[in-house]
Each structure stands twice: as C-alpha cells, then as structure tokens.
C-alpha positions, 0 to 999 in steps of 0.5 A: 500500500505504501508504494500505491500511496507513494506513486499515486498521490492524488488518490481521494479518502475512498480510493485510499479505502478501497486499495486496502481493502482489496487484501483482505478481499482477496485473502477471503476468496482466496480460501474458498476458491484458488483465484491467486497463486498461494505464493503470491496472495502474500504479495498481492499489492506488488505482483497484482495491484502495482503491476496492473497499474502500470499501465496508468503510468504509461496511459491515463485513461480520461472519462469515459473511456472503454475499456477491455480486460480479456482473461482478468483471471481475478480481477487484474489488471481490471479492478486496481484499474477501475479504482484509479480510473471510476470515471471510466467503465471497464468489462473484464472477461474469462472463460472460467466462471468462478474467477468471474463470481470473485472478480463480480463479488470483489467489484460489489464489496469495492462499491465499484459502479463502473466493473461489469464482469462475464464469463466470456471468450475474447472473441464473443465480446460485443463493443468497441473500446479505447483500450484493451488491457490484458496481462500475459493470457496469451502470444501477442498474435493470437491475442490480436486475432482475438480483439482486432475488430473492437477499437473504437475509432475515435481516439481520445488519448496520448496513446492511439487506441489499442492494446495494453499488455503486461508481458515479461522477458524478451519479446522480440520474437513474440513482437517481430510481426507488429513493428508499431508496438512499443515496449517500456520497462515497468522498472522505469516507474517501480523499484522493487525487483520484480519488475526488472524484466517486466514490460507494458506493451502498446500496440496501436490497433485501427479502427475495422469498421 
C-alpha cells in the first residue's frame, strides 16, 4: 500500500479505502476458491495491484473511456484499474466462471459502479473500446486475432487506441510481426525487483469498421 500511496498521490479518502481493502478481499476468496497463486496472495499489492497499474503510468485513461480486460483471471489488471480510473467503465472477461463470481463479488464489496464482469471468450465480446488491457493470457498474435475488430475509432488519448499488455522477458520474437508496438520497462516507474524484466506493451490497433 505504501508504494500505491507513494506513486499515486492524488488518490481521494475512498480510493485510499478501497486499495486496502482489496487484501483482505482477496485473502477471503482466496480460501474458498484458488483465484491467486498461494505464493503470491502474500504479495498481492506488488505482483497484482502495482503491476496492473502500470499501465496508468504509461496511459491515463480520461472519462469515459472503454475499456477491455480479456482473461482478468481475478480481477487484474481490471479492478486496481477501475479504482484509479471510476470515471471510466471497464468489462473484464474469462472463460472460467468462478474467477468471474470473485472478480463480480470483489467489484460489489469495492462499491465499484463502473466493473461489469462475464464469463466470456475474447472473441464473443460485443463493443468497441479505447483500450484493451490484458496481462500475459496469451502470444501477442493470437491475442490480436482475438480483439482486432473492437477499437473504437475515435481516439481520445496520448496513446492511439489499442492494446495494453503486461508481458515479461524478451519479446522480440513474440513482437517481430507488429513493428508499431512499443515496449517500456515497468522498472522505469517501480523499484522493487520484480519488475526488472517486466514490460507494458502498446500496440496501436485501427479502427475495422
């Protein structure tokens, strides 16, 4: 919580509120149903919540934006993102419905007005949004075939609209299709060590009318 504070400053009293009680939310589920690794639940605010809001330091998002978020698993980087961003409405989707139950149950406890969560595959997905979010579900071309028709048209941002995706390692190879994508360091903007191979991806997409 101490780092969210610290790189997010401007957060209001229920936003602060919010964020803390996501540990313990997830902590509850996470007894009745395996939705983050056992490992990890004890680092939830650096490997899920910070992680998931990098992407808002490579691209705000302003009111009204749409925004996708295919394989949430548990709710990330959907839910931190919904918090930081209330003027901004976010579908998160998977194909495992008891990770939905949890993603919907947590979205209800936060009071988060702008969550809607589906069991869903990416291709079934109706609408067209500014961003699509997403963190390591797949390779990058496979998730293009999944989302390329759903970007608005319209764009609103520093960024062109299209993808968001949180992806470690060397990409290289994953990215040698897609010469437009952008890749920037996570350790650029969070210190802790966890982040020294992990990335954000931006990868602009055009508008399939």
């Amino acid at each position: 919580m101490e780092e969210i504070l610290k790189q997010f400053p401007n957060l209001t009293e229920n936003q602060i509120l919010q964020f803390q009680k996501l540990e313990a939310l997830y902590q509850d589920w996470n007894a009745k149903i395996n939705v983050i690794s056992r490992k990890d639940i004890d680092e939830l605010y650096t490997k899920h919540v910070l992680h998931s809001l990098a992407i808002a330091k490579i691209q705000p998002f302003e009111p009204g934006t749409y925004i996708l978020d295919v394989g949430t698993g548990g709710g990330f980087p959907g839910i931190p993102l919904a918090i930081l961003f209330p003027e901004t409405r976010f579908y998160l989707i998977d194909v495992i419905l008891k990770k939905i139950k949890v993603v919907q149950a947590v979205a209800d406890d936060l009071g988060l007005k702008n969550v809607k969560a589906e069991q869903m595959r990416a291709e079934n997905a109706k609408g067209d949004y500014d961003f699509i979010v997403s963190r390591a579900v797949t390779n990058m071309p496979d998730f293009v075939s999944w989302v390329k028709d759903k970007i608005k048209k319209q764009n609103k941002h520093n960024l062109h609209n299209g993808i968001l995706y949180l992806k470690g390692g060397d990409l290289t190879e994953e990215l040698k299709d897609f010469p437009k994508a952008a890749e920037y360091n996570i350790a650029d903007f969070f210190a802790d060590e966890f982040f020294e191979t992990k990335k954000v991806v931006h990868l602009p997409l055009k508008f399939k009318a």
